[in-house]
LOLOLUM-350444 format. One record per atom (N, C-alpha, C): residue number from 1; residue in one letter; chain; atom name; z, y, x. Coordinates in Angstrom, 1 decimal. Atoms other than C-alpha are relative to their C-alpha. Layout:
<recs>
REC   n res chain atom     zz     yy     xx
REC NUM   a     A   CA      Z      Y      X
...
</recs>
This chain:
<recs>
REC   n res chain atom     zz     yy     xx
REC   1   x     A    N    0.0   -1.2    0.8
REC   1   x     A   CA    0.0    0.0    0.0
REC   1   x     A    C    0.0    1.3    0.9
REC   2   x     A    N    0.3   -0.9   -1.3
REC   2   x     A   CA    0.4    2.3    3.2
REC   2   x     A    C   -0.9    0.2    0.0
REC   3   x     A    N    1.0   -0.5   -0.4
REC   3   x     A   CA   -2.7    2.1    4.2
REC   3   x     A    C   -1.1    0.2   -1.4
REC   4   x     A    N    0.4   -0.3    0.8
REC   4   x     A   CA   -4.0    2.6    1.1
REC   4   x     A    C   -0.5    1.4   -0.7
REC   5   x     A    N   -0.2   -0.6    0.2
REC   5   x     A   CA   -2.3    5.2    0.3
REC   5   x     A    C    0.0    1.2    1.1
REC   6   x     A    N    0.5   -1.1   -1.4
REC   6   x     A   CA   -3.0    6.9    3.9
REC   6   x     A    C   -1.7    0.4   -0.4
REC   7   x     A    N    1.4    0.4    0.6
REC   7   x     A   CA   -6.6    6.3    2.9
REC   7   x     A    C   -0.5    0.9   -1.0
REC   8   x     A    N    0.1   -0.5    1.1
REC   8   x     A   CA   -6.7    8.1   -0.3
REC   8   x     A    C    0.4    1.2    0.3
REC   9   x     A    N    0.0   -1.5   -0.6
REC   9   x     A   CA   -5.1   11.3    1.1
REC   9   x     A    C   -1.1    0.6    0.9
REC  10   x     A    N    0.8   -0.9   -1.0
REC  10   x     A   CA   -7.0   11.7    4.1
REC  10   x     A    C   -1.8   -0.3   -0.5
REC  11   x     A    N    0.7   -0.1    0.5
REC  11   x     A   CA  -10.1   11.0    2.4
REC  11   x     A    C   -0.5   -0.3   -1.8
REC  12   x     A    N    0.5   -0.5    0.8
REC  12   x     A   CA  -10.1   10.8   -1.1
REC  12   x     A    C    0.0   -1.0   -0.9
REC  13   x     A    N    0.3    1.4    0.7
REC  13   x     A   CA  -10.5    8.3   -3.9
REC  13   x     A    C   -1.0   -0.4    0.0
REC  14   x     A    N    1.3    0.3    0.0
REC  14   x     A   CA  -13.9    8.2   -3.8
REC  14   x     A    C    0.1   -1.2    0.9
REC  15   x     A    N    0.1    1.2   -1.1
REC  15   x     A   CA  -13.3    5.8   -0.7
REC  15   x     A    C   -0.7   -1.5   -0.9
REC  16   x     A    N    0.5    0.6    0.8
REC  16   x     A   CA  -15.0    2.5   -1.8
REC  16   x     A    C    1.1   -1.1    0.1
REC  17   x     A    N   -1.1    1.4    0.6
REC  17   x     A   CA  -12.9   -1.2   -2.8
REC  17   x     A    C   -0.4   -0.1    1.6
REC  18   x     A    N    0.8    1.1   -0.6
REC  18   x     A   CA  -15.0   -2.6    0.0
REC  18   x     A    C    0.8    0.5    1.5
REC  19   x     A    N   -0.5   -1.0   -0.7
REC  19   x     A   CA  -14.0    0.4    2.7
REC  19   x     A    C    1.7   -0.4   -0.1
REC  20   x     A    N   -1.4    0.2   -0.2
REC  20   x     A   CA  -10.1    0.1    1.9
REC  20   x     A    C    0.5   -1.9    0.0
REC  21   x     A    N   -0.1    1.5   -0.9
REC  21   x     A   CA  -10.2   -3.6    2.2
REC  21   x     A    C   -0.2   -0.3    1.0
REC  22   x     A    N    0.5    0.1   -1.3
REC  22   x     A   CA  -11.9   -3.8    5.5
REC  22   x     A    C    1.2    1.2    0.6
REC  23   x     A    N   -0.9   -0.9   -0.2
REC  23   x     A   CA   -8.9   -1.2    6.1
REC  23   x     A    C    1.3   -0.5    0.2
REC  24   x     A    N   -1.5    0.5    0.2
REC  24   x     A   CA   -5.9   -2.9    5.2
REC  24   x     A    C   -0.1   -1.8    0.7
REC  25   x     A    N   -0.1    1.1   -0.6
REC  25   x     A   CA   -7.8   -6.3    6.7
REC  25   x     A    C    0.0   -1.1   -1.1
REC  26   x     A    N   -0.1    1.0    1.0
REC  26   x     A   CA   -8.2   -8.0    3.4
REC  26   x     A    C   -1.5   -0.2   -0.2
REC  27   x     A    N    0.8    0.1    0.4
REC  27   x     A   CA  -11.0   -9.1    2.0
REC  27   x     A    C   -0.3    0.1   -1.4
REC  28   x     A    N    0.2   -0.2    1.1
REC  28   x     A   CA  -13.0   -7.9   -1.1
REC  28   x     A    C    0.8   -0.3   -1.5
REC  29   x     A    N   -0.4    0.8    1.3
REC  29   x     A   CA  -12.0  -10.5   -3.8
REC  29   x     A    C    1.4   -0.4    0.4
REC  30   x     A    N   -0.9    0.1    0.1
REC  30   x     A   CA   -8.9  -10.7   -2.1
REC  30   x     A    C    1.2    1.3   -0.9
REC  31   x     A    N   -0.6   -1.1    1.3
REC  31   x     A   CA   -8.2   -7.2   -3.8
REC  31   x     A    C    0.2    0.2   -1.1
REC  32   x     A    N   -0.3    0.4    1.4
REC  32   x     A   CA   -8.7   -8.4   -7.2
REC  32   x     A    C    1.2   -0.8   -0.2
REC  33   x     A    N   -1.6    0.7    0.3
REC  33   x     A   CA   -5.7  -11.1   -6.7
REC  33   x     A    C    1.0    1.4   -0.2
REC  34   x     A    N   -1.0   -0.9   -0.4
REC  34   x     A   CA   -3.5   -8.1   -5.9
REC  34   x     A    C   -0.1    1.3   -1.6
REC  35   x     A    N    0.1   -0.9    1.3
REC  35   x     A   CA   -5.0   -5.3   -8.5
REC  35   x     A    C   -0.8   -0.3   -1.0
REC  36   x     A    N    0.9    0.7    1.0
REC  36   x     A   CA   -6.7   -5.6  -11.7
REC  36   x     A    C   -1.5    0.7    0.3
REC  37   x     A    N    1.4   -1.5    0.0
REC  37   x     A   CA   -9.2   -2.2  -10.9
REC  37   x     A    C    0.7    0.8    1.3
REC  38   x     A    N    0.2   -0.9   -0.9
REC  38   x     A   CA  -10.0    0.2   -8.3
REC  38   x     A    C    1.4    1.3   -0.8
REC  39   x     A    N   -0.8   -1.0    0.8
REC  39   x     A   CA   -7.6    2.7  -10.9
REC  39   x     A    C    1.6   -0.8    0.1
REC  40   x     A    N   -1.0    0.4   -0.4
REC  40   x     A   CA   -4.6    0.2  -10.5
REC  40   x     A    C    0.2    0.5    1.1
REC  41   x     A    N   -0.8   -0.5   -1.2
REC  41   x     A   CA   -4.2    0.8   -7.2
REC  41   x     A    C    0.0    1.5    0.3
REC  42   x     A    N   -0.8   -1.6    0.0
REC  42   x     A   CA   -4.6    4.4   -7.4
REC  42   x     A    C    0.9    0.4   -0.3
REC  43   x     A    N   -1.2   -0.1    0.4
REC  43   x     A   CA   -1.9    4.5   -9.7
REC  43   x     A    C    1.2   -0.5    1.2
REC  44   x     A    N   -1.1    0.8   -1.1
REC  44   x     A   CA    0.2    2.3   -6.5
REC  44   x     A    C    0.2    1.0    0.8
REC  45   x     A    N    0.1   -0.5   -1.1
REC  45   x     A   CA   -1.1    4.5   -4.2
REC  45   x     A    C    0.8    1.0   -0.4
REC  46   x     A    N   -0.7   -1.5    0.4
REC  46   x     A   CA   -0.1    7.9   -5.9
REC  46   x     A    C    1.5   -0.3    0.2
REC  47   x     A    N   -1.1    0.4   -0.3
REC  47   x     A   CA    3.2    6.6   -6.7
REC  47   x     A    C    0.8   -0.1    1.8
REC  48   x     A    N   -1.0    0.2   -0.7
REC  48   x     A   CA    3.8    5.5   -3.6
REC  48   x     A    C    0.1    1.1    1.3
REC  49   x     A    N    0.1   -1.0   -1.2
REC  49   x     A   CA    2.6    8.7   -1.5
REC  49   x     A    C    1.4    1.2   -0.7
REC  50   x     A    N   -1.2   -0.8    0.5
REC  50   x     A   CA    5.1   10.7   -3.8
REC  50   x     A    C    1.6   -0.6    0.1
REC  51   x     A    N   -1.4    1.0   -0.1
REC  51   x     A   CA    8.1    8.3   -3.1
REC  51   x     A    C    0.0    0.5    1.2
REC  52   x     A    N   -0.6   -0.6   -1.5
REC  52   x     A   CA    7.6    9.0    0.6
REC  52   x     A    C    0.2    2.0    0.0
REC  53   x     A    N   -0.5   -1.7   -0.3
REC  53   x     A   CA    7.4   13.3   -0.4
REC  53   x     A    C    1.6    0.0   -0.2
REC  54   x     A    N   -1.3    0.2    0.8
REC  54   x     A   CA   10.7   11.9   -2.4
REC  54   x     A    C    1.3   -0.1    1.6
REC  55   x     A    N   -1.0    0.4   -1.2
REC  55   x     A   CA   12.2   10.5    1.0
REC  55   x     A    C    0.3    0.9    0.8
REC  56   x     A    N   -0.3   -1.1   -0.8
REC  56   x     A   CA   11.0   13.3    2.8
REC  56   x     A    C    1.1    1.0   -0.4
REC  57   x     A    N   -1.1   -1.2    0.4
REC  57   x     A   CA   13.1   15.8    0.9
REC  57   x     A    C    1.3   -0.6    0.2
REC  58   x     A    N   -1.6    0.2    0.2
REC  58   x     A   CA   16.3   13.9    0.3
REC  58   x     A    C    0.2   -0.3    1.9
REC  59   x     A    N    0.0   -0.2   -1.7
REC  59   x     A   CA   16.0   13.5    4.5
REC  59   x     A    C    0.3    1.1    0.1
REC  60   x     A    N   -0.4   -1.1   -0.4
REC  60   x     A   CA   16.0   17.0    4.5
REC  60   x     A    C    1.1    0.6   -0.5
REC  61   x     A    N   -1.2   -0.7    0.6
REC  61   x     A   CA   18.7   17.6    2.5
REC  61   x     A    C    1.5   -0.8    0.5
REC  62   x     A    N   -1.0    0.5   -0.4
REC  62   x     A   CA   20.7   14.7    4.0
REC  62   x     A    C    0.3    0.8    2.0
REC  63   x     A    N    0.0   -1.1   -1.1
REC  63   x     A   CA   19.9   16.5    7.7
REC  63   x     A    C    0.8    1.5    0.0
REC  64   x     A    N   -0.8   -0.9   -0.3
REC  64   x     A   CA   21.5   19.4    6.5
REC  64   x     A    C    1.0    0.6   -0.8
REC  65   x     A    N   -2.0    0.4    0.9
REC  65   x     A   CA   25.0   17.9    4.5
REC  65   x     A    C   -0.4    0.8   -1.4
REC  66   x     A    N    0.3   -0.4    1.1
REC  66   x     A   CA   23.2   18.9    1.3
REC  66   x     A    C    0.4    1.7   -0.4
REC  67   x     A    N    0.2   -1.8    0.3
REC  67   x     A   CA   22.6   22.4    1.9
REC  67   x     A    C   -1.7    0.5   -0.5
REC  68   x     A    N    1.5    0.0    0.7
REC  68   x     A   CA   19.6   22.7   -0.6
REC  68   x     A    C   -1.0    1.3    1.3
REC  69   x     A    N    0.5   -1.0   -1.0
REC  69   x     A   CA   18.3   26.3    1.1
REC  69   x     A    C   -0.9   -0.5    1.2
REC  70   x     A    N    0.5   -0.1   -0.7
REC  70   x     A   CA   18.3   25.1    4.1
REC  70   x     A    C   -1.0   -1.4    0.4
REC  71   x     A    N    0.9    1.3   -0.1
REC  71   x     A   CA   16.8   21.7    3.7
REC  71   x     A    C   -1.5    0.6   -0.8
REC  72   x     A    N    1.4   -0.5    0.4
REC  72   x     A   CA   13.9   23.8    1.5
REC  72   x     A    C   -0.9    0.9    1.3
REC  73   x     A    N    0.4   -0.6   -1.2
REC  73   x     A   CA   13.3   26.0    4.5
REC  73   x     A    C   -0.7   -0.9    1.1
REC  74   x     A    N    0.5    0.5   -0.8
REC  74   x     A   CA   12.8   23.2    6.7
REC  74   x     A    C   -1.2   -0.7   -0.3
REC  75   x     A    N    0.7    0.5    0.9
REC  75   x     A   CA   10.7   21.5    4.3
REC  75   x     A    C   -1.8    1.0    0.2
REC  76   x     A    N    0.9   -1.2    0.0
REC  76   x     A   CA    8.6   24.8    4.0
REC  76   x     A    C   -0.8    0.6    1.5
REC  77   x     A    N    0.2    0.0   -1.0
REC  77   x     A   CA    8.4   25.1    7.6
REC  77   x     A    C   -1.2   -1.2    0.9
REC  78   x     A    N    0.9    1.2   -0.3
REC  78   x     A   CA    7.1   21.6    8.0
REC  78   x     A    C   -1.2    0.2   -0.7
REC  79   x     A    N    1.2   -0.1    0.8
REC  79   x     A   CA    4.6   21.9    5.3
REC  79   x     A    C   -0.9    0.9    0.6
REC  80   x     A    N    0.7   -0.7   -0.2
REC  80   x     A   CA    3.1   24.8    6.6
REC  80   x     A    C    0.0    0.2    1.6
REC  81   x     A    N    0.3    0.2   -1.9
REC  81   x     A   CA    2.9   23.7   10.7
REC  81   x     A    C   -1.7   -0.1   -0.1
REC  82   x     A    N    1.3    0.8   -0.4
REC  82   x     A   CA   -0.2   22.8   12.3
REC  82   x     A    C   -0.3   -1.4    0.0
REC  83   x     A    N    0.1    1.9    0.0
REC  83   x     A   CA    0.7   19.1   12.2
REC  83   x     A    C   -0.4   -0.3   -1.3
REC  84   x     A    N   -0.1    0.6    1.1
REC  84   x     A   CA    0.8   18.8    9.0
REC  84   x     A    C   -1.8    0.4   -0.4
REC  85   x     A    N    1.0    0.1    0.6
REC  85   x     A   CA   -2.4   20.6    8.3
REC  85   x     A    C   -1.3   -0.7    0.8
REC  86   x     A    N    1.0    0.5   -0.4
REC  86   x     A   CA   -4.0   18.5   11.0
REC  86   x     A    C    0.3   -1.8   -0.5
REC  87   x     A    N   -0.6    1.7    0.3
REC  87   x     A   CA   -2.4   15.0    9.5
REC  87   x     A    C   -0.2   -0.1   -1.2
REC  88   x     A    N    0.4    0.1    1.3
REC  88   x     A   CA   -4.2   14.5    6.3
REC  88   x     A    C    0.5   -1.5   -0.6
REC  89   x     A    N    0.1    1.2    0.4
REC  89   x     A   CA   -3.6   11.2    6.2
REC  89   x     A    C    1.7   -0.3   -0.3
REC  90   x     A    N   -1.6    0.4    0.8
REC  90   x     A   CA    0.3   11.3    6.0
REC  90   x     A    C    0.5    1.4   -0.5
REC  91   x     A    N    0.3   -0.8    1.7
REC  91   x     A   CA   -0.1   14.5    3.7
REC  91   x     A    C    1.0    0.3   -0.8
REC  92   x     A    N   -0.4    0.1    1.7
REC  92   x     A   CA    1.3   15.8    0.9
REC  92   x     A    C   -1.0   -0.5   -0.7
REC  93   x     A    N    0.5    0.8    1.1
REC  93   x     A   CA    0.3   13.9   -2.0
REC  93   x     A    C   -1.0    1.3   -0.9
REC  94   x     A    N    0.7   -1.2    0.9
REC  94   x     A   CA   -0.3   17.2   -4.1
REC  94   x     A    C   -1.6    0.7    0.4
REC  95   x     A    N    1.0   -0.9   -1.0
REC  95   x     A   CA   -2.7   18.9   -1.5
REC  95   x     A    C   -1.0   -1.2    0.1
REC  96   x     A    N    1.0    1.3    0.0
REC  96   x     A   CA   -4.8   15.5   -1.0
REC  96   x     A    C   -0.7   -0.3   -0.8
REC  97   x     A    N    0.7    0.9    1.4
REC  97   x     A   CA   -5.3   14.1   -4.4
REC  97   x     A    C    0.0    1.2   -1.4
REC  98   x     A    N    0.8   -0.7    1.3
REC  98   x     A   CA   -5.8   17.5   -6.7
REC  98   x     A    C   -1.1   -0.1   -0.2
REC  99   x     A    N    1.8    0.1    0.2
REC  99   x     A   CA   -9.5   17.3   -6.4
REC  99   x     A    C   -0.2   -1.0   -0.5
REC 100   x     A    N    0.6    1.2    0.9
REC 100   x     A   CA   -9.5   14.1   -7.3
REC 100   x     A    C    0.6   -0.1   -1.6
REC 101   x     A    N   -0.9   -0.1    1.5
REC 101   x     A   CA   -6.7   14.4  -10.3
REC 101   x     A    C   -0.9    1.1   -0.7
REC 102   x     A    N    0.6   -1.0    0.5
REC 102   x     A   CA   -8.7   17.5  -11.0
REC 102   x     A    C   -2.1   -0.6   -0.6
REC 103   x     A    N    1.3    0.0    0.7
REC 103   x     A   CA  -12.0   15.3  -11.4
REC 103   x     A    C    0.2   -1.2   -1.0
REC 104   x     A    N   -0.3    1.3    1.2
REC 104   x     A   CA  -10.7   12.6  -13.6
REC 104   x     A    C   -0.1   -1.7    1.1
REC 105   x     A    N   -0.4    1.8   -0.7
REC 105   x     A   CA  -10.1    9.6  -10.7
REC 105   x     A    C    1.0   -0.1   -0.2
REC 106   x     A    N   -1.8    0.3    0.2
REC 106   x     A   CA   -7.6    7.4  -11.1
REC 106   x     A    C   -0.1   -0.4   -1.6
REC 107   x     A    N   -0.3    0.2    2.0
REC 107   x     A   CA   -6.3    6.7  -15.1
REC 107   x     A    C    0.8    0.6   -0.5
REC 108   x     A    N   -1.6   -0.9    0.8
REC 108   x     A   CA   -3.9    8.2  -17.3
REC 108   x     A    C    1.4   -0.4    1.2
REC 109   x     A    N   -1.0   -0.3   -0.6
REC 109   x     A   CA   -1.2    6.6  -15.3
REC 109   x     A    C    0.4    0.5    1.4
REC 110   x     A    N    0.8   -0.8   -0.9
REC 110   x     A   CA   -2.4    8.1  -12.1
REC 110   x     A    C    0.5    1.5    0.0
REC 111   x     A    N    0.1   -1.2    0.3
REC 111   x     A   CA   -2.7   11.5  -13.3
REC 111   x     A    C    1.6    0.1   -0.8
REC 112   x     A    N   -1.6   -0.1    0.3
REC 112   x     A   CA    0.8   10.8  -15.2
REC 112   x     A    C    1.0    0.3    1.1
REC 113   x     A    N   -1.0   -0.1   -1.6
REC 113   x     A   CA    2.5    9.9  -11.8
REC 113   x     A    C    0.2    1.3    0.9
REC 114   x     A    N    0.5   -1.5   -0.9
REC 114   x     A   CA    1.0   13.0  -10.3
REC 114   x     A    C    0.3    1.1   -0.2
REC 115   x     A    N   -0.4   -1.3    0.7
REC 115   x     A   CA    1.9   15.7  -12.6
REC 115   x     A    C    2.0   -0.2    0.0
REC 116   x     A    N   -1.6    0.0   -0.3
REC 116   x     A   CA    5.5   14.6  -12.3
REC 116   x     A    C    0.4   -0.1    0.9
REC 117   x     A    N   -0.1   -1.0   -1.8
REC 117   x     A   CA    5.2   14.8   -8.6
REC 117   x     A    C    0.2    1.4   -0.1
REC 118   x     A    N   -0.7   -1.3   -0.1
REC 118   x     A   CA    4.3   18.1   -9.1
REC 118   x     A    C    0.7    0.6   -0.8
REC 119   x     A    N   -1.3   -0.2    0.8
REC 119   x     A   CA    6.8   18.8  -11.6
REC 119   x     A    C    1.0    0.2    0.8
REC 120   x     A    N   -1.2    0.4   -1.0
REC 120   x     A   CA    9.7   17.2   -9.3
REC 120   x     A    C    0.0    1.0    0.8
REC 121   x     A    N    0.0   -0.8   -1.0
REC 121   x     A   CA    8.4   19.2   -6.2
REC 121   x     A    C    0.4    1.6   -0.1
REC 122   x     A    N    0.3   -1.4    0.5
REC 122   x     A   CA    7.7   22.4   -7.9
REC 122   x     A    C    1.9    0.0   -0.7
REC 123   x     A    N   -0.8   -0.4    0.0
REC 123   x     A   CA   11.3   22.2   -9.3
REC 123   x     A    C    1.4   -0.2    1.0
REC 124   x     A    N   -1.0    0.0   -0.9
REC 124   x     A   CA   13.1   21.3   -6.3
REC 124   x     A    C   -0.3    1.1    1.2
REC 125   x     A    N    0.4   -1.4   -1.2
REC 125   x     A   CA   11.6   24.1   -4.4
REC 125   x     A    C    0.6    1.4   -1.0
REC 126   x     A    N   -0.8   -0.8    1.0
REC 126   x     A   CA   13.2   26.5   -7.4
REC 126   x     A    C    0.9    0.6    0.6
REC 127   x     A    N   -0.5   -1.0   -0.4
REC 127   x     A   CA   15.3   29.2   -6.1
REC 127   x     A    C    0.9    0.9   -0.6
REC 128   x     A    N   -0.4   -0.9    0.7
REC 128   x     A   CA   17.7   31.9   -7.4
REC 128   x     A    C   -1.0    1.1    0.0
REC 129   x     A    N    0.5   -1.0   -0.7
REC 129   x     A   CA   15.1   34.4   -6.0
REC 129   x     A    C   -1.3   -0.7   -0.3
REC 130   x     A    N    1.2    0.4    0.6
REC 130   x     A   CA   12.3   32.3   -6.8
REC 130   x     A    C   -0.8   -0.9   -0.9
REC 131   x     A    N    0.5    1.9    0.9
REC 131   x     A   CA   10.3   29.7   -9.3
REC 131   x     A    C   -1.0   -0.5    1.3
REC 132   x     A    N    0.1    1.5   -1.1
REC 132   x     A   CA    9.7   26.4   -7.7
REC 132   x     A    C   -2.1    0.3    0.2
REC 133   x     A    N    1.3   -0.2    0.3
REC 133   x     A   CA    5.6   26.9   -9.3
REC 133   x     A    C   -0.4    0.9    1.2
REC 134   x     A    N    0.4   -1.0   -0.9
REC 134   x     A   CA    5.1   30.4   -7.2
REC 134   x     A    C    0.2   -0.8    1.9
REC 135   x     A    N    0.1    0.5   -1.5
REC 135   x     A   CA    6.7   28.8   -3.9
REC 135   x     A    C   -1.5   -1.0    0.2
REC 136   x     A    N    0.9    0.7    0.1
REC 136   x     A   CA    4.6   25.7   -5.0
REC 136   x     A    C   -1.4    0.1    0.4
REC 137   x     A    N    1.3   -0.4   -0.1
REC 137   x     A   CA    1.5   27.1   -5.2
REC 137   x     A    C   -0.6    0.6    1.2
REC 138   x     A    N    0.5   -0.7   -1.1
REC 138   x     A   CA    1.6   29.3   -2.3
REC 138   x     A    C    0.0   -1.0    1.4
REC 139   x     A    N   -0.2    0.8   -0.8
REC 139   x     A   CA    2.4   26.4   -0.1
REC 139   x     A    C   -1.4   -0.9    0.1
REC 140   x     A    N    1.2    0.6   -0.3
REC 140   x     A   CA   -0.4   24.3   -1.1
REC 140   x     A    C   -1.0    0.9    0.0
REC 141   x     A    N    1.4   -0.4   -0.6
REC 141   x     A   CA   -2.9   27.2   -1.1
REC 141   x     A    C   -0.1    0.2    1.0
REC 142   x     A    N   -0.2   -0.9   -1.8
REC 142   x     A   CA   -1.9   28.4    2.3
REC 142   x     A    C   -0.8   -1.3    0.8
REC 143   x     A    N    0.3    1.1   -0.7
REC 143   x     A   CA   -2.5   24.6    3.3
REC 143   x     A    C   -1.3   -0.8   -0.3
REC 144   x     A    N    1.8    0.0   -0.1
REC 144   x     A   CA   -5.8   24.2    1.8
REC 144   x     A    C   -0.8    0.8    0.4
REC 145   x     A    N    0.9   -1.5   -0.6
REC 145   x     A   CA   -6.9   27.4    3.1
REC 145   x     A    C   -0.3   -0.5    1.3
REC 146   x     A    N    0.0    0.2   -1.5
REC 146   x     A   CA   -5.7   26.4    6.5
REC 146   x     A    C   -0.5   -0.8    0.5
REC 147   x     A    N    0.4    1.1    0.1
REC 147   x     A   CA   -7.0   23.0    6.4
REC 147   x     A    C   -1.5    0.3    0.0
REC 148   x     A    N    1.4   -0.1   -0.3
REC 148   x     A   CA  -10.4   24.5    5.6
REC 148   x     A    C   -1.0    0.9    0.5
REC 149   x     A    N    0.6   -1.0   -0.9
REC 149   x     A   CA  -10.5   27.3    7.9
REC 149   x     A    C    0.3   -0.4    1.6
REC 150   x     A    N   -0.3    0.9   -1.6
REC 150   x     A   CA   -9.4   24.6   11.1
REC 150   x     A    C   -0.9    0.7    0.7
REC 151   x     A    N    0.8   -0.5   -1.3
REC 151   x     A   CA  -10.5   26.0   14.4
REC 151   x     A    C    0.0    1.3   -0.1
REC 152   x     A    N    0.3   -1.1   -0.1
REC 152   x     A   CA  -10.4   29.2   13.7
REC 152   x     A    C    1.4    1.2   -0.6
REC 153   x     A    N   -1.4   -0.9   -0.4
REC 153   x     A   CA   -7.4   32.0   14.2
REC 153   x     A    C    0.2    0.3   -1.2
REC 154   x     A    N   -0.4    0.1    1.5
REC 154   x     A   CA   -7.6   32.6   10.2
REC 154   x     A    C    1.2   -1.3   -0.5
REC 155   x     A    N   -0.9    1.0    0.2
REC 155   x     A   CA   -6.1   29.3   10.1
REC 155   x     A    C    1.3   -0.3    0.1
REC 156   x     A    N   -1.1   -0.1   -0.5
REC 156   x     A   CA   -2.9   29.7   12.1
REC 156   x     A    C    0.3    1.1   -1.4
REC 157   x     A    N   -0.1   -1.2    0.8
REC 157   x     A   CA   -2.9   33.3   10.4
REC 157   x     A    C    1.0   -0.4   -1.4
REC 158   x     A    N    0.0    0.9    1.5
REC 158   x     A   CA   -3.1   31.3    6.8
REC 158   x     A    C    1.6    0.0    0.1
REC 159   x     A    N   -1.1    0.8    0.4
REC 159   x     A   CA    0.1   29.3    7.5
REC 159   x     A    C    1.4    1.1    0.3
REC 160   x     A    N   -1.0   -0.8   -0.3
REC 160   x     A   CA    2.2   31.8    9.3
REC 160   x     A    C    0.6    1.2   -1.0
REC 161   x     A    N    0.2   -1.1    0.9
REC 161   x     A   CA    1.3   34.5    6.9
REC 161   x     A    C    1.2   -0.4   -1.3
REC 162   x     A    N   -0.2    0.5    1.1
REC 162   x     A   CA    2.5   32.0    3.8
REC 162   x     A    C    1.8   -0.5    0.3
REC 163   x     A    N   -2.0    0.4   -0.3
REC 163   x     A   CA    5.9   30.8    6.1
REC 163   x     A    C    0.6    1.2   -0.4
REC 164   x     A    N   -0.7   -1.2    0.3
REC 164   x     A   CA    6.7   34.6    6.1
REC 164   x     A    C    0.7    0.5   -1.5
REC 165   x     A    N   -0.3   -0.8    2.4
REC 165   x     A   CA    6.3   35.3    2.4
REC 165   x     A    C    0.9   -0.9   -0.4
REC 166   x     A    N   -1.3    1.3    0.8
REC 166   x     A   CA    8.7   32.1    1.6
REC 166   x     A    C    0.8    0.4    0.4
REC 167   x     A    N   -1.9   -0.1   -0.7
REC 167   x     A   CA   11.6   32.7    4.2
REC 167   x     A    C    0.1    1.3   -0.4
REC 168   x     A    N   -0.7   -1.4    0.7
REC 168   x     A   CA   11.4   36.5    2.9
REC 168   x     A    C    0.8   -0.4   -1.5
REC 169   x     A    N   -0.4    0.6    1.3
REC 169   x     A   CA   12.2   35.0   -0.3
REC 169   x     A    C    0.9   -0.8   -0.7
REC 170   x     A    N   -0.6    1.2    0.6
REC 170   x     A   CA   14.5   32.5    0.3
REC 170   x     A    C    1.1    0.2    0.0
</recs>
């Protein structure tokens, strides 16, 4: 399900059965034992790339004796490095799989899973000073910007620009 779900961020659901088999080392019709449809395992995948944002955070909150603040700060910090926007493949979930949520891949339960990702995220980034949505948003556009202005000094710009406006805020 890892490499699956590595798979599916850093490039997309489009990927084919055939392609994420020869990935994980299985073979074709060995993927049918396992899922019913190409949309089953999206549903696995999503799930299980939002279980690790899940792990990520309560990490960051357990790193710093459940001081929400400053566990969102670090969070915010991470999100918006250069690592992250050069690591597509271990990703946020949100930033990866909108385009596809946004073209109808996947199935209802899929696109279910996904919206209560960003639900979850968007209200654990919530603030006295700020809604979870505004952080939300500015975080993943900063990081798709950044992601698809790579190589070029707008890029840095992007992320730094978007750390500033959160830590003023937080």
């Amino acid at each position: 399900m890892e490499t699956a779900s590595r798979l599916f961020r850093e490039q997309g659901a489009h990927i084919s059965v055939a392609d994420l088999m020869k990935a994980c080392g299985l073979t074709h019709g060995g993927f049918y034992k396992q899922f019913a449809s190409k949309d089953a395992l999206i549903d696995e995948a999503t799930t299980h790339a939002f279980e690790e944002l899940t792990q990520l955070r309560d990490a960051g909150l357990e790193q710093h004796a459940g001081q929400r603040d400053a566990a969102q700060q670090t969070l915010i910090d991470t999100y918006l490095s250069t690592e992250h926007r050069d690591g597509t493949a271990d990703g946020c979930p949100v930033a990866a799989l909108a385009t596809d949520m946004a073209r109808g891949l996947g199935d209802r339960d899929a696109h279910r899973v996904y919206t209560e990702g960003v639900s979850d995220f968007a209200e654990w980034l919530s603030t006295e000073d700020q809604d979870g949505i505004t952080r939300l948003c500015t975080m993943l556009g900063a990081l798709v910007l950044a992601r698809a202005t790579k190589g070029s000094p707008l890029s840095e710009e992007i992320l730094t620009t978007a750390r500033a406006a959160l830590t003023a805020t937080s």
